[in-house]
ZAMARGU-4260 file (C-alpha; in steps of 0.2 Angstrom, whole numbers, plus 5000, padded with zeros to 4 digits):
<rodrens>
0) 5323/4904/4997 | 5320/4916/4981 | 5304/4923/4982 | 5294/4924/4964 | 5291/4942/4956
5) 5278/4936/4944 | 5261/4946/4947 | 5248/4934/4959 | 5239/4937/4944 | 5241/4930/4928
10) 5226/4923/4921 | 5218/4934/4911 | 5200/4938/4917 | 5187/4927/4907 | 5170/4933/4900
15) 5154/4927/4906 | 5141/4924/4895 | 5125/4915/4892 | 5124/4898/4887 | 5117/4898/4871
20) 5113/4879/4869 | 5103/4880/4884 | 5092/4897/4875 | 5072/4891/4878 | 5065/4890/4859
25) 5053/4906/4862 | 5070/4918/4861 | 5075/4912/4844 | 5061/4922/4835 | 5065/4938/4829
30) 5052/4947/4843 | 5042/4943/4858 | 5026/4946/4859 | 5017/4953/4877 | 4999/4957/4877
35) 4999/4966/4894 | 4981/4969/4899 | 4964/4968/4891 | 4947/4973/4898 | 4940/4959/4908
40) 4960/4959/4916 | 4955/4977/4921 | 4940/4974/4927 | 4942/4957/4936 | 4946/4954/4956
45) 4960/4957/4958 | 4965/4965/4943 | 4976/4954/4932 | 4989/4955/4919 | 5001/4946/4908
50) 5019/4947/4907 | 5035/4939/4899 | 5044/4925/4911 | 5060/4925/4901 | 5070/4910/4904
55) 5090/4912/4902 | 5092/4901/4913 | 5111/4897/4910 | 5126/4909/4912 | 5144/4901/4910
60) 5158/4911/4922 | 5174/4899/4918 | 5181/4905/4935 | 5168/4896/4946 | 5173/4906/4962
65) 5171/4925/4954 | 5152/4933/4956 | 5144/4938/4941 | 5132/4953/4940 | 5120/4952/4925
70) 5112/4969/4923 | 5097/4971/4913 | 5092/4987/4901 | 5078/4990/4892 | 5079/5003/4878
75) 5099/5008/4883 | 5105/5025/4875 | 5120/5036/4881 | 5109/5050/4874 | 5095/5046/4885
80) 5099/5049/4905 | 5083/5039/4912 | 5086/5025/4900 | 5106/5020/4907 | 5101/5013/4925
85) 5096/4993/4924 | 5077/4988/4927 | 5086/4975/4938 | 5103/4969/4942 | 5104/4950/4945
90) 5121/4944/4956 | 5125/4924/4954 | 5138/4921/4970 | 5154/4911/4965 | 5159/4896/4977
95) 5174/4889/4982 | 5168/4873/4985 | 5158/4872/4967 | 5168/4867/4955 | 5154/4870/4940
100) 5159/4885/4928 | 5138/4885/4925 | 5127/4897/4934 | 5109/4896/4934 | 5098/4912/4937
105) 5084/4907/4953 | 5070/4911/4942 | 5064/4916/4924 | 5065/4938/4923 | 5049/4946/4921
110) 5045/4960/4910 | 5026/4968/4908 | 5020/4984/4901 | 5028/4998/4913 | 5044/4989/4915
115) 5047/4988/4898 | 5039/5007/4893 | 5022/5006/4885 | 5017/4998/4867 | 5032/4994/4853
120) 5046/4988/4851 | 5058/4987/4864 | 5076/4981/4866 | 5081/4972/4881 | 5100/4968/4883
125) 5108/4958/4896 | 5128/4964/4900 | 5136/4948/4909 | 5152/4953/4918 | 5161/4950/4935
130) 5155/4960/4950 | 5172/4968/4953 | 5173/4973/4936 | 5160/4985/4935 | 5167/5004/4932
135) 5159/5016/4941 | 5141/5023/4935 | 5150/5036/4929 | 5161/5030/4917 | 5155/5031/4898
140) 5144/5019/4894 | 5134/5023/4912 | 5130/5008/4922 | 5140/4997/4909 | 5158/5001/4906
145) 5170/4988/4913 | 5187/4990/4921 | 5201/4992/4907 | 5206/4971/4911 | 5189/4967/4912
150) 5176/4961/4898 | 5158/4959/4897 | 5147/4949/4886 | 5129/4957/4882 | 5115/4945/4875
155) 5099/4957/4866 | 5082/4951/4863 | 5068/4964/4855 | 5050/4962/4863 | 5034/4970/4854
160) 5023/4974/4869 | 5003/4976/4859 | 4992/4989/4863 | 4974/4984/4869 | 4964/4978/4856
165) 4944/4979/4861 | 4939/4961/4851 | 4947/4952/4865 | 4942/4951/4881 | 4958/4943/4891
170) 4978/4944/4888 | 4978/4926/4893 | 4967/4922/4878 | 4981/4922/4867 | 4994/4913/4879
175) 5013/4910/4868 | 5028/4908/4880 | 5035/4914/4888 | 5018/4926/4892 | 5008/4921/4907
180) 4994/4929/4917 | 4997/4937/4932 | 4984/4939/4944 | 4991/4944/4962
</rodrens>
């Protein structure tokens, strides 16, 4: 019997990406908004603070059985060493036994002030790709370049974090998702 000589693989590799019907209305402003901190936060027991719950809660990987690693940057730039590692790399398992190409991340990614790096504006992007895909940290872009038959998608938001303002007591008295106060 004639054994075939066509490569195992043939499908091109598919780009994961977010679901944009499935975007909360909060991340179709221009800018979100966090308030990190004011002085009754500072001064309360234990100390609180706010910070952004962002909700993408939808990631479409048309291959259901591939992992998919969503890396997250604030501020990225090749010129800047300490800003290429992600704040956080989220993995979403593939299944075999799931056939749905929709992913759903476990629970809203949080930002406040430190993460993000102080009052202004801030760019956070999201680079969606398949695990094995990922080039080595090395490789230009750091922490984002992709094998040469892999692709990633990136998804960008820009977040204005506020300085403290003395007229308000509490970051929770001006509460506009996806903010929420934080007291551990």
């Amino acid at each position: 019997m004639p054994q075939s000589v066509d490569p195992a693989n043939t499908r091109p590799h598919t780009i994961p990406r977010v679901d944009l019907t499935k975007l909360p209305n909060y991340l179709l402003q221009p800018a979100l908004t966090l308030d990190p901190q004011e002085k009754a936060d500072v001064t309360s027991n234990p100390p609180c603070h706010c910070q952004l719950d962002v909700g993408i809660s939808a990631i479409i990987a048309d291959d259901p059985t591939v992992d998919v690693d969503v890396r997250v940057f604030v501020d990225y730039d090749v010129n800047v060493p300490r800003s290429q590692p992600p704040v956080s790399t989220l993995r979403l398992p593939g299944s075999f036994t799931v056939s749905d190409t929709t992913r759903f991340l476990s629970a809203p990614i949080p930002f406040d002030s430190s993460r993000l790096g102080g009052p202004g504006l801030h760019v956070v992007e999201l680079v969606i790709g398949e695990t094995g895909g990922f080039a080595a940290d090395t490789v230009f872009p750091p922490h984002r370049a992709m094998l040469s038959t892999f692709e990633s998608s990136t998804f960008k938001f820009v977040v204005q974090v506020l300085a403290p303002d003395p007229t308000r007591q509490s970051c929770g008295d001006r509460q506009l998702p996806p903010q929420v106060k934080s007291c551990p």
